[in-house]
C-alpha positions in Angstrom: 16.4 6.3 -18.5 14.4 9.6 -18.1 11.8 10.1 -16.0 9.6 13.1 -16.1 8.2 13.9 -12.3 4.9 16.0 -12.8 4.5 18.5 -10.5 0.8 20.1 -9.4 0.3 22.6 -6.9 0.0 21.0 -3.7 2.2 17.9 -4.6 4.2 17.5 -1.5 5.9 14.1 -2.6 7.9 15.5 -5.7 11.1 16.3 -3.9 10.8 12.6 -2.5 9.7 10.8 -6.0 12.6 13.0 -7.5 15.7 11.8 -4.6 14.2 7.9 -5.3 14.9 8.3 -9.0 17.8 10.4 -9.1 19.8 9.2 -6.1 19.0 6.0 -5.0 18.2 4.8 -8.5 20.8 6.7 -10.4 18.6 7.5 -13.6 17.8 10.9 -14.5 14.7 12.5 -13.6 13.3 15.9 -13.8 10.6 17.8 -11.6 8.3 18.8 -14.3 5.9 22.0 -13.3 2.6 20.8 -14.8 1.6 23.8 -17.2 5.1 23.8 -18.7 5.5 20.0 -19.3 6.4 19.0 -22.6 6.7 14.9 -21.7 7.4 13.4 -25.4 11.4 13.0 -24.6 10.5 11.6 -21.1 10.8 7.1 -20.7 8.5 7.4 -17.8 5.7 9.2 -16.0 5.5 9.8 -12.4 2.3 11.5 -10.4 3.5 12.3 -6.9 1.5 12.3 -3.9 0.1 15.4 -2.2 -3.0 17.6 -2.4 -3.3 18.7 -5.6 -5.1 21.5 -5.4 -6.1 21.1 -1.9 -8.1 18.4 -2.8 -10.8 20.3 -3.6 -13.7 19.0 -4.8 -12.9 15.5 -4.6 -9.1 14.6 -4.3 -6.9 14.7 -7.5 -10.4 15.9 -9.4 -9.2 19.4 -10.5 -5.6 17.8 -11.5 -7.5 15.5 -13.8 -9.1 18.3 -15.6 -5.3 19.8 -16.4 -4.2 20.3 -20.1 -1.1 18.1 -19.4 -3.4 15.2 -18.7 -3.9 14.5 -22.4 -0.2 13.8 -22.6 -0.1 11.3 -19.7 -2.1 9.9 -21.7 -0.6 9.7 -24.4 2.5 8.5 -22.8 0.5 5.6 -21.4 -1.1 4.6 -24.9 2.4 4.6 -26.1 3.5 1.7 -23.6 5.3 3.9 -21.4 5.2 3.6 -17.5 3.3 5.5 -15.8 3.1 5.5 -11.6 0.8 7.3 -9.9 1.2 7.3 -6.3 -1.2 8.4 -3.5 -2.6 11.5 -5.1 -1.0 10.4 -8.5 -3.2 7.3 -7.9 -6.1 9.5 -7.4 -5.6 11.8 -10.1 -5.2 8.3 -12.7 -8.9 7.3 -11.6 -10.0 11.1 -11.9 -9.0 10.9 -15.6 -10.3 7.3 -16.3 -6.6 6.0 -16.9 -7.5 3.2 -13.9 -10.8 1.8 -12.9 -12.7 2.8 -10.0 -13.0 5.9 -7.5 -11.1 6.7 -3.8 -13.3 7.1 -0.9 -12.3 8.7 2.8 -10.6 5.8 4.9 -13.2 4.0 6.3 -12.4 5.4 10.0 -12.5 9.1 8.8 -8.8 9.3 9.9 -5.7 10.4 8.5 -3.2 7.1 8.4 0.7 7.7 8.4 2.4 4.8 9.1 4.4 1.5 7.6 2.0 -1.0 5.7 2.4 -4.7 4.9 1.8 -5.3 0.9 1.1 -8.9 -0.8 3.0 -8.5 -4.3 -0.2 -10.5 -6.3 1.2 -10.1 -9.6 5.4 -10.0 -10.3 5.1 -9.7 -14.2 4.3 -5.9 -14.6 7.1 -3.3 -15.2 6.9 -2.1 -12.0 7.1 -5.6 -10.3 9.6 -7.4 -12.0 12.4 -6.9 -8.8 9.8 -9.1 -6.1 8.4 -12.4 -6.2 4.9 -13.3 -6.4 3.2 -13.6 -2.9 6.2 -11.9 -1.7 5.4 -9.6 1.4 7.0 -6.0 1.2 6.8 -3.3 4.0 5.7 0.2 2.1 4.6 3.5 4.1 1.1 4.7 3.7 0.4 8.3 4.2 -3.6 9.2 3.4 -7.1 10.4 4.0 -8.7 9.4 1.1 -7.2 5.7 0.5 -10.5 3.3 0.6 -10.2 2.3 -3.0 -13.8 1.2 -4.2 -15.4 -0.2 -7.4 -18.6 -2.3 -8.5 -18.1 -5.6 -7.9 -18.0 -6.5 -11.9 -15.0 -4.1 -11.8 -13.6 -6.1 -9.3 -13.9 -9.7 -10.8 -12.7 -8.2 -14.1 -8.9 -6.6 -11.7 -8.9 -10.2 -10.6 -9.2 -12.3 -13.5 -7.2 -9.8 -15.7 -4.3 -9.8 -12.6 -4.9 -5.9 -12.6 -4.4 -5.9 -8.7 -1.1 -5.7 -8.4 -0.4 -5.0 -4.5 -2.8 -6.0 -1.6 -3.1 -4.6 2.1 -1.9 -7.8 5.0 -4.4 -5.8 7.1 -6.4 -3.9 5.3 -6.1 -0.3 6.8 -8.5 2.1 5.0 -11.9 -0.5 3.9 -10.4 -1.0 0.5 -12.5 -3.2 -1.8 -10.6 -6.6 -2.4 -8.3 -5.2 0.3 -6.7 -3.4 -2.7 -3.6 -1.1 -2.2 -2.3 -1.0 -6.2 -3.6 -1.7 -9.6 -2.8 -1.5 -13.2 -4.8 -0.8 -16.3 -5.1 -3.5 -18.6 -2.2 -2.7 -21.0 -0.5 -3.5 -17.6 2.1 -0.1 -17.8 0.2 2.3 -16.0 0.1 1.3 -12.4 -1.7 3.4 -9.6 -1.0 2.9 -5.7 -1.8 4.5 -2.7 1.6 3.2 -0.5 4.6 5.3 -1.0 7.2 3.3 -2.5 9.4 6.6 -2.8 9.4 6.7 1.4 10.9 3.4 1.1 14.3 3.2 -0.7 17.0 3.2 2.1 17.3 1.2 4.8 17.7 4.3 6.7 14.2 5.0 6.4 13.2 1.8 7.9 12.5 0.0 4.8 14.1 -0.5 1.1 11.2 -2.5 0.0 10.3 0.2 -2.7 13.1 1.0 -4.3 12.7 -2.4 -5.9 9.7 -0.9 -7.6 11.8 1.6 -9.4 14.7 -1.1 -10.1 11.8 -3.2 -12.0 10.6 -0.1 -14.0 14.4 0.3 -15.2 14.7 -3.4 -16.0 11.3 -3.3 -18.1 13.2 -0.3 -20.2 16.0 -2.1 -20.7 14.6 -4.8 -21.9 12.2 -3.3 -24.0 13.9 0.0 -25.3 17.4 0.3 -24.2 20.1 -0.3 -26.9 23.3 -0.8 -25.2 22.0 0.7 -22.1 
């Protein structure tokens, strides 16, 4: 499997999105510099975290506005996954690929630590490696991580099983004590946790890497001949 790791100015996650892929998972993956991406031979879509673009303006708002955006796109309305993590999650609400908006963390602080995450929903591509209900330590490194929307919005991620990931302890205000969503096709999945911080048990915590594993086993399945 190939996975295509776009890289914007300010991304500061890449190198750690890139080492998940290619070394822990053992798939290949490329860092792909966002005004030279060319993403049609790629399986899968990954946004880092970071500040893209300093988070000017609002954070991952100038990203969205990127040529190469067009071709996320595409890639998602093709089925492919999609992951957009931290400021990859930010820049997939910038462009209307997910529902909703990211507000400062309700204390005005910077957060850098381990999280607890509630796995609400085990059927997506990226989920298929938990269990439902299953409780998953994940690192959360943000400023902007209060995930709002309307409350239709809200009822509409519940009943469709959009939210994907919740907070034990909500850490940042997050409506619905939201930490991950997909859109409704279910393949293009937005979080503000770092699963890529969390694939050895070196670091602490393997709990992502399973995250990456399920995205593997939803190609197989689904695309892989012989693989």
């Amino acid at each position: 499997m190939k996975f295509a790791v776009i890289v914007f100015p300010g991304s500061n996650c890449d190198r750690d999105m890139y080492h998940a892929v290619k070394d822990e998972l053992g798939e290949q993956a490329d860092l792909v510099w966002y005004q030279e991406a060319n993403l049609a031979d790629y399986d899968a879509v990954l946004l880092p975290g970071g500040f893209s673009y300093g988070d000017y303006l609002r954070s991952g708002a100038i990203a969205a506005t990127s040529p190469i955006v067009e071709q996320i796109r595409a890639a998602a309305e093709a089925g492919k996954p999609v992951l957009g993590v931290c400021n990859g999650f930010q820049i997939l609400l910038e462009t209307g690929l997910l529902p909703g908006a990211m507000l400062p963390n309700e204390k005005l602080k910077f957060m850098c630590h381990n999280e607890t995450l509630i796995v609400e929903n085990a059927e997506t591509p990226f989920t298929l490696q938990y269990e439902e209900k299953e409780e998953i330590l994940v690192p959360i490194a943000h400023g902007d991580g209060n995930y709002f929307c309307d409350e239709p919005t809200l009822e509409r991620l519940r009943e469709n099983k959009q939210i994907v990931f919740t907070y034990q302890t909500n850490p940042n205000g997050s409506a619905g004590d939201i930490a991950g969503i997909v859109n409704e096709q279910g393949n293009v999945l937005g979080m503000m946790p770092h699963p890529e911080r969390a694939v050895d048990a070196l670091l602490g915590t393997d709990d992502g890497l399973r995250l990456f594993q399920s995205i593997l086993t939803y190609w197989r399945e689904h695309y892989a001949i012989n693989a």
